[in-house]
DRENNUDREN-112693 format. One record per residue: x, y, z of N, C-alpha, C in turn; residue in one letter. Coordinates in steps of 0.02 Angstrom, whole numbers, plus 50000, padded with zeros to 5 digits. Layout:
<rs>
XYZXYZXYZA;...
</rs>
This chain:
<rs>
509845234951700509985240751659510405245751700X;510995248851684511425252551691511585252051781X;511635257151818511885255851884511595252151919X;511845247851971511375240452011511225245852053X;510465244052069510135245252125510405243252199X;510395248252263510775246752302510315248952343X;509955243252375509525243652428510065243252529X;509755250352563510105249352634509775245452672X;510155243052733510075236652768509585241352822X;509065234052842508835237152883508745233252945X;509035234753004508815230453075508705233953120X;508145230053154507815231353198507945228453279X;507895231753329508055230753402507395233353456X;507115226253488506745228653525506815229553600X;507355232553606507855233653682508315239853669X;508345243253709508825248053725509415244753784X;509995244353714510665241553732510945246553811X;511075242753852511345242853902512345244553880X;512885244053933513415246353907513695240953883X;513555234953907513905229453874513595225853808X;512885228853832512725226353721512815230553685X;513105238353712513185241753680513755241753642X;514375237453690515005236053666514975231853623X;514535224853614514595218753572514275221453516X;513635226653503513455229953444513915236453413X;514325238453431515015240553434515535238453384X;515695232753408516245227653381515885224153340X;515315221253336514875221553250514795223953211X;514955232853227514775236053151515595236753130X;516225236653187516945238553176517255232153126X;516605225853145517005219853094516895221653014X;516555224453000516155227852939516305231052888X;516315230652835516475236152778516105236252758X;515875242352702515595244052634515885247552582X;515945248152511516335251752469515995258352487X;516415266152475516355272952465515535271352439X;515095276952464514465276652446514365281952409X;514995285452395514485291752356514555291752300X;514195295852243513955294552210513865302852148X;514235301352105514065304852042513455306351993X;513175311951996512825310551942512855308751860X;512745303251826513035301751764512185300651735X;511765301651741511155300451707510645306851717X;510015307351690509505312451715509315312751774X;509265316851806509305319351893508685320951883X;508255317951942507555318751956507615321052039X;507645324852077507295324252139506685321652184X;506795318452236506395316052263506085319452333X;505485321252329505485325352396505825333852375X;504895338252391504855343052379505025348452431X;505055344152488505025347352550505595351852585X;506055355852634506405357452642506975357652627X;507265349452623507955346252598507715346552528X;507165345952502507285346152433507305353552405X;507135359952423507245364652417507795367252426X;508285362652470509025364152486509445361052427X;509155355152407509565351552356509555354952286X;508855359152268508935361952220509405369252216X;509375369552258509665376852265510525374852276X;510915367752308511295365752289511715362752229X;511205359852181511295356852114511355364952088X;510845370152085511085375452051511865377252033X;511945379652118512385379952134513215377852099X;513075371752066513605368352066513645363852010X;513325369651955513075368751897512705360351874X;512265359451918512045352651888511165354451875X;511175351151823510325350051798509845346351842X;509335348251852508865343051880508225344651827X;507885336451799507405336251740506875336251790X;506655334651857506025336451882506225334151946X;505405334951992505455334752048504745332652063X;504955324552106504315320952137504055319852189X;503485322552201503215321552269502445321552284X;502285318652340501575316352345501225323252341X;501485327652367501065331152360501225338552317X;501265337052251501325341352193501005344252190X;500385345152194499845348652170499985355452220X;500105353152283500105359252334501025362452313X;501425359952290502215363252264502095365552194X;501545365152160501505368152098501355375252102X;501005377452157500855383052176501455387452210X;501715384552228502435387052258502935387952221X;502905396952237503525401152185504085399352183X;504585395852234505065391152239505215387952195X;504975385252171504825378552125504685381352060X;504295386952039504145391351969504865389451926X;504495385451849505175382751818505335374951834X;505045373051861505225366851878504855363551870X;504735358451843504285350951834504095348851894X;503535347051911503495345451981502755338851973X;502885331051997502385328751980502355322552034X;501785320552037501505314752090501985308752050X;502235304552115502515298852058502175293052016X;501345293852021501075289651995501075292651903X;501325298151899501305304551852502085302051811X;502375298851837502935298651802502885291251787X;503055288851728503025284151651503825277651696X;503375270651672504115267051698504615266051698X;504635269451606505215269851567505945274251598X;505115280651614505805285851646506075284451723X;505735282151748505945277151823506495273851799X;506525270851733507085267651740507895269551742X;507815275651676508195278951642508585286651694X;508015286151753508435293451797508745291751856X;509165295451891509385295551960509035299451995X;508875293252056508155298352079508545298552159X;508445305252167508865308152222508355310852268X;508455306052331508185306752379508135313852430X;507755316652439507705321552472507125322752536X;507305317652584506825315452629507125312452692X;507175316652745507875314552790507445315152882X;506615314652867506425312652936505895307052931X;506085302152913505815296752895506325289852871X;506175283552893506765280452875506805278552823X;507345279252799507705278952732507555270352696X;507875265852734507935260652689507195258752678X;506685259552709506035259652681505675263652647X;505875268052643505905272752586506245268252534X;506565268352531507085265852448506765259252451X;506815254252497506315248452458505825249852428X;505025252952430504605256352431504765259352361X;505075262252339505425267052294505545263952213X;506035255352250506265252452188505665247452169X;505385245952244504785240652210504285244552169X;504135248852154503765254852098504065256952045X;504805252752045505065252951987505595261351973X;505675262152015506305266552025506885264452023X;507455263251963508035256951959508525261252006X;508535266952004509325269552032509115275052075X;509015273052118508865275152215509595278652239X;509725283852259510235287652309509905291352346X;510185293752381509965299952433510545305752435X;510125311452427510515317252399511085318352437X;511335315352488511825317052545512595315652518X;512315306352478512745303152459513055305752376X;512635309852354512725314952281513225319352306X;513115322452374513375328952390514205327752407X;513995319852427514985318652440515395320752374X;515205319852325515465318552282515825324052267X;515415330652270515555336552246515825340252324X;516145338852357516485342852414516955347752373X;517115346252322517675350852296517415356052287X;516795356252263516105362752261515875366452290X;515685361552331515155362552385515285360252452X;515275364352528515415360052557515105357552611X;514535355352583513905351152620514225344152638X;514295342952697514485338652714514015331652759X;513405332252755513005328552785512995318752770X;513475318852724513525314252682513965310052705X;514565312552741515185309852753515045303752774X;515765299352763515615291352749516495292252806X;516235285752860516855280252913517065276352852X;517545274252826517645270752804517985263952839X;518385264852902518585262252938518565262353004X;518285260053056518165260453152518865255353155X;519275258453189520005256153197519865256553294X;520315252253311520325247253388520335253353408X;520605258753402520795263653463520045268753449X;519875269553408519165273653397518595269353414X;518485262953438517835260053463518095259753530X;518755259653566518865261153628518815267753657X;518805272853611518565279153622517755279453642X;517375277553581516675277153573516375274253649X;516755267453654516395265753710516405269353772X;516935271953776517165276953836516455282753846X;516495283753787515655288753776515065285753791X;515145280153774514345278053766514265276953861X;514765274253881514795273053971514405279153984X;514585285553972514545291253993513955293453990X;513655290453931512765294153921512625290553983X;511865296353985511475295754067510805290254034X;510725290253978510205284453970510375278053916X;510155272253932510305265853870509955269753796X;509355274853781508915277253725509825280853698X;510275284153727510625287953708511245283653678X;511215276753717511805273453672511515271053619X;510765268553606510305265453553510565271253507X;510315277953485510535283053464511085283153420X;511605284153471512255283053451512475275353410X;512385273453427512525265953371511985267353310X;511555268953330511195270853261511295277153209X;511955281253244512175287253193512665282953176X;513005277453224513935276553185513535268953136X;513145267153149512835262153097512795263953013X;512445271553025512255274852945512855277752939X;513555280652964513955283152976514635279952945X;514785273252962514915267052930514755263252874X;514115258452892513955254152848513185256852806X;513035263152799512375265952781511885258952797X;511835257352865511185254052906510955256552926X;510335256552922509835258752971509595253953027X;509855254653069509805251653149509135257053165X;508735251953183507835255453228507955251953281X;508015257653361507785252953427506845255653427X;506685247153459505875251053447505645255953511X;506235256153568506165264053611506415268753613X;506975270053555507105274753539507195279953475X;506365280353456505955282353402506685289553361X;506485290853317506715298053291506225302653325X;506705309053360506105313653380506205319253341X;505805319553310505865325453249505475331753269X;505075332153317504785337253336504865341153399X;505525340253422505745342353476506835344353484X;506975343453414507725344953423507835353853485X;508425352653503508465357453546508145357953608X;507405352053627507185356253674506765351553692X;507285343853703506925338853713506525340553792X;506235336553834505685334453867506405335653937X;506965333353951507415334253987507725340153993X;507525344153935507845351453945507305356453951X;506835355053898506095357953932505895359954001X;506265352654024505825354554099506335357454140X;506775359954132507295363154186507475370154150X;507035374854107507265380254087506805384454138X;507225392354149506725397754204506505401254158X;506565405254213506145414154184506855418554163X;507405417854176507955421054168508785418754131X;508415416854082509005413254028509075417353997X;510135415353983510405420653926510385415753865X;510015416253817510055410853761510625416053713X;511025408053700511385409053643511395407253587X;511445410153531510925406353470511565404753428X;512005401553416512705399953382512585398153309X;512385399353263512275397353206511475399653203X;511445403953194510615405253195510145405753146X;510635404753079510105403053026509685407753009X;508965406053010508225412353014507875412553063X;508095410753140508165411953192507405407453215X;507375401353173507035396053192506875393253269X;507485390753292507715388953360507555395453413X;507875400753411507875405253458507045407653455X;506975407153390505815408253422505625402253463X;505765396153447505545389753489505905391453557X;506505394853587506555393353649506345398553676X;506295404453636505785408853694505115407653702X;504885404353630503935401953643504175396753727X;504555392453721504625385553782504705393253865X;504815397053839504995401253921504335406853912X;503885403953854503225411353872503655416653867X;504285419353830504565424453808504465430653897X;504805425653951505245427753981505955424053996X;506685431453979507065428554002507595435654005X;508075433354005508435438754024508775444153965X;509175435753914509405442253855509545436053796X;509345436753734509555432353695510185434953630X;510535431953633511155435653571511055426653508X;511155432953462511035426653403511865428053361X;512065422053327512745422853304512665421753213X;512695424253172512555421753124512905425753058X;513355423553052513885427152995513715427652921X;513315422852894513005423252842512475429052826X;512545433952781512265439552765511505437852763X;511395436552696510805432552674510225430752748X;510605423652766510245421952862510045426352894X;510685429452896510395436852971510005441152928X;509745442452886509165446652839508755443752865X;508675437552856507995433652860507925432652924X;508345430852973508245431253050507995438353082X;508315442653042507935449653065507295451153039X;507125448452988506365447852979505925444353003X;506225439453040505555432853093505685437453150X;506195439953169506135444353256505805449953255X;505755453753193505375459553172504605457453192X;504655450753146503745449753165503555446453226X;503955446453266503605443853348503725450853375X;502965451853377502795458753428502855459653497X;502985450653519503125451553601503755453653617X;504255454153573504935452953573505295462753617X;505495461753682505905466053671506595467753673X;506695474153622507465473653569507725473953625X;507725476753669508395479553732508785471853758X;508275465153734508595460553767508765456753722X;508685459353642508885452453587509635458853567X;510405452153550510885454553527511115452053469X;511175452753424511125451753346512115451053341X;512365447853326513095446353291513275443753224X;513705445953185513745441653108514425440353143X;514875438953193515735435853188515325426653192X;515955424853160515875416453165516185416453250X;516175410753268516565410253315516925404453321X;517505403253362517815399053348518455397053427X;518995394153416519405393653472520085399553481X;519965403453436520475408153436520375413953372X;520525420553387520295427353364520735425753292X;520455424553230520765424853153520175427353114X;520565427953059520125427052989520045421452947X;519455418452920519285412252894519055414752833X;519035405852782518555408152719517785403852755X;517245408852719516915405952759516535407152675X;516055399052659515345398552616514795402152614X;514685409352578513955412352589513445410252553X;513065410352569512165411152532512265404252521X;512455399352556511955391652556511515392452595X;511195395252626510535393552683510735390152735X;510665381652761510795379352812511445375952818X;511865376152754512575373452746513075377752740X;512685386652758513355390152732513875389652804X;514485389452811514845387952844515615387452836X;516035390052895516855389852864517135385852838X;517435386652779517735381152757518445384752682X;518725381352681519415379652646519025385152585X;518615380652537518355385052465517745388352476X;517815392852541517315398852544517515404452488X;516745407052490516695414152429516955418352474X;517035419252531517155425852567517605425152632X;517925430752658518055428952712517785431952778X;517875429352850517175432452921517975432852971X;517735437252999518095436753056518005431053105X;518215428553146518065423353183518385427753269X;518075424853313518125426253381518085421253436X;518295420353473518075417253549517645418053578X;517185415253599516625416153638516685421353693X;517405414853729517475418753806517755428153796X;518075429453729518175438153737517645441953730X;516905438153724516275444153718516215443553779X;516395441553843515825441153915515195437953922X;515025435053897513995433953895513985428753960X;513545430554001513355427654064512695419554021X;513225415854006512675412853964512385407153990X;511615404653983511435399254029511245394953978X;511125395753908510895391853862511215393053818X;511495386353789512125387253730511845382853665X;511695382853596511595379853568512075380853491X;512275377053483512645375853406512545374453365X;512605375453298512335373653230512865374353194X;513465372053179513765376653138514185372253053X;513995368653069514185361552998514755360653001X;515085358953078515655354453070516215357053120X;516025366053134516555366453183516115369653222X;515785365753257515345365153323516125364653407X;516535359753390516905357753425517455364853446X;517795369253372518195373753369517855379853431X;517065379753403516935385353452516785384453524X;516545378253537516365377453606517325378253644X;517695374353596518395375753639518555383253655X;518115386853620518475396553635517875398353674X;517465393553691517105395153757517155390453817X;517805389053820517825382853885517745387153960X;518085395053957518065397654034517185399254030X;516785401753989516005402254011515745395854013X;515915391953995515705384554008515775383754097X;516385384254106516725382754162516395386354220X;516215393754205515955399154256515335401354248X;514975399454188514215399654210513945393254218X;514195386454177513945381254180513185379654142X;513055381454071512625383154035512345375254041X;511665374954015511495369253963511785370453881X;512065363853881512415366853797511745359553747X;511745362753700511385358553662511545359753601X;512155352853563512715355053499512655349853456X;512415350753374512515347353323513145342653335X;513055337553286513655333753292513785327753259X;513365327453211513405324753139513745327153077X;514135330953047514495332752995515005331952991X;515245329053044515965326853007516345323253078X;516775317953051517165311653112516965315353157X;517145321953221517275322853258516555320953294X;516065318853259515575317953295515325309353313X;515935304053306516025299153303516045297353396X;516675301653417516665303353484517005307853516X;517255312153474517675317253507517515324553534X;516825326253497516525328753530516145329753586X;515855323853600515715322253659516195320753719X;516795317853694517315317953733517575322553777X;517725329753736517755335453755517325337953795X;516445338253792516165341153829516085335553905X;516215330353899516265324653947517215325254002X;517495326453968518055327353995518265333754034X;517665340853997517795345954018517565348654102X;516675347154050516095348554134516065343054173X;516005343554233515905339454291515325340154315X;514995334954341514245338854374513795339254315X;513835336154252513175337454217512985328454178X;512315332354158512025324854145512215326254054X;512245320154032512525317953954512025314253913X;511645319053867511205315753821511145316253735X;511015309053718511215308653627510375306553622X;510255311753564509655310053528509775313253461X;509345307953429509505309153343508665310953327X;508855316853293508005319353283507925320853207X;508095316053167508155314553067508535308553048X;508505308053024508805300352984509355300152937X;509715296752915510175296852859510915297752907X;510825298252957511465299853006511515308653021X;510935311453021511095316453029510235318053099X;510365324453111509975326753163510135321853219X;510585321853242511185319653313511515327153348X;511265326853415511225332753437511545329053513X;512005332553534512215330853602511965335553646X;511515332653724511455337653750511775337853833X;512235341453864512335342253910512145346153957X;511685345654033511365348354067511525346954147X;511925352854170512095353654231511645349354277X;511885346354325511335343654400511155348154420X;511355354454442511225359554481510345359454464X;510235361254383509465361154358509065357854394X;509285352154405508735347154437508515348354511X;508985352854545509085351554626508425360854639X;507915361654591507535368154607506865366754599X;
</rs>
């Protein structure tokens, strides 16, 4: 009945590829095609997954005038209570009839957990038409410009000779496992599992390698700061000593809400937190930049508004901790901070899933730039996204 079910591949690896299996698993996924994966809505839109991404998806479908007839998840009973959701159908999927399993597009909204077992799981319960909201969102770039979705359509000879050049460069085999497992979903929507190099979902920003080399006297930089999520987790990791934290966050809406989580930490003092709305970028302009998406608002071509944009290096910040968020031009800004790169020698820790440049050119750049630091890829969500590069001076290690 109506669209074929399209179950993702799933393989499994019980080894962390070294550089030369990293090359022959490489040139396996480059022999490869799949048709464009994304995907229109043409039937009743059900959501799947009540949880964060699905709170983002609704507030995206709003957005961009599309209907959604309900929203399924295990645990309804506890989202029925939730004002979020007020207006919305919200039900356990044992609650929903087979008929209508058959008849909706049920849009996945569940991105720390693996996917293709999910969707098996999904259709064997009689769910005919399985997507994941990422692959909805391609569709509508003209709209919206959530880009978490983006599809390789092609790994051409000179871009897996790039890649490999990167993968040499990571400091662990878990970081090339990683990496073949973002350009896998990235490519051919596979889900590649190494069984030692788990998803770490409870530690982005502040893995176990960066943990252990932060002091008492960090300038944190908060580059995309959202509701200032991250910058509470790295001062809780320093017992909220350090020297000075500046948060960057151009979106109106965000910095409201970031100034209301810093309001409520009473340990916090103001003399050392610095609050910014400029975007930043590789050179002093004006941009259109997307407001009031939440974690997708970001510069782009069919922004509602326009932000000033700036260079890192013309504010001065003595900075020792650099982190990025910014949906896609992660790369633009770290280039307008290459001399504080160069002269403080930060830990940088930068998104790098939203779009090609995070195939290898991002990493390229921060590999080609700093000397003297160690090079680490961990993916902390699924679907090809939560891929975070982290680079960390030697100096750290030598105290």
């Amino acid at each position: 009945m109506g669209q074929a079910v399209s179950i993702v591949t799933l393989k499994r690896f019980n080894y962390l590829p070294d550089c030369e299996q990293a090359k022959l698993l490489l040139d396996e996924l480059s022999q490869q095609s799949i048709p464009d994966p994304r995907r229109h809505v043409d039937r009743p839109l059900i959501l799947y997954g009540a949880g964060n991404l699905g709170r983002m998806a609704k507030q995206y479908f709003e957005r961009i005038g599309i209907p959604i007839d309900a929203v399924v998840d295990k645990q309804a009973e506890q989202y029925r209570r939730d004002d979020f959701w007020t207006n919305t159908e919200i039900f356990h999927p044992d609650e929903v009839d087979i008929n209508r399993r058959q008849q909706v597009l049920l849009a996945v909204c569940v991105a720390n957990i693996c996917y293709s077992e999910l969707e098996q799981a999904l259709v064997e319960n009689g769910w005919h038409d399985v997507v994941h909201f990422y692959d909805i969102a391609e569709a509508y770039r003209d709209r919206h410009p959530l880009s978490n979705g983006w599809f390789c359509d092609e790994l051409r000879q000179d871009d897996c000779e790039s890649i490999y050049q990167v993968m040499q460069c990571w400091d662990d085999n878990a970081s090339r496992a990683y990496h073949l497992q973002f350009i896998a979903w990235r490519h051919l929507r596979q889900d590649w599992l190494f069984s030692e190099a788990p998803m770490m979902t409870e530690n982005r920003y502040l893995i176990p390698e960066v943990k252990s080399v932060l002091h008492d006297h960090e300038v944190f930089v908060d580059i995309g700061g959202h509701h200032g999520e991250t910058s509470q987790l790295l001062l809780e990791a320093v017992d909220f000593n350090y020297e000075q934290l500046w948060l960057f966050e151009p979106d109106l809406s965000n910095l409201n809400q970031l100034k209301s989580r810093l309001a409520a930490l009473t340990n916090l003092d103001n003399n050392k937190i610095h609050l910014d709305n400029h975007a930043l970028g590789s050179k002093k302009s004006v941009s259109q930049f997307f407001d009031g998406a939440g974690y997708a608002s970001q510069i782009t071509m069919i922004g509602n508004k326009q932000v000033d944009v700036v260079p890192f290096d013309s504010l001065d910040i003595p900075v020792s901790f650099m982190k990025l968020h910014l949906e896609g031009t992660e790369l633009d800004a770290l280039q307008g901070a290459k001399h504080a790169l160069l002269r403080y020698r930060p830990i940088v820790a930068m998104t790098s899933y939203h779009n090609q440049l995070g195939l290898y050119e991002m990493a390229q750049w921060l590999m080609e730039t700093l000397s003297g630091y160690r090079f680490i890829y961990r993916m902390h969500s699924g679907c090809g996204t939560g891929a975070v590069i982290y680079a960390i001076p030697n100096e750290r290690y030598c105290h």
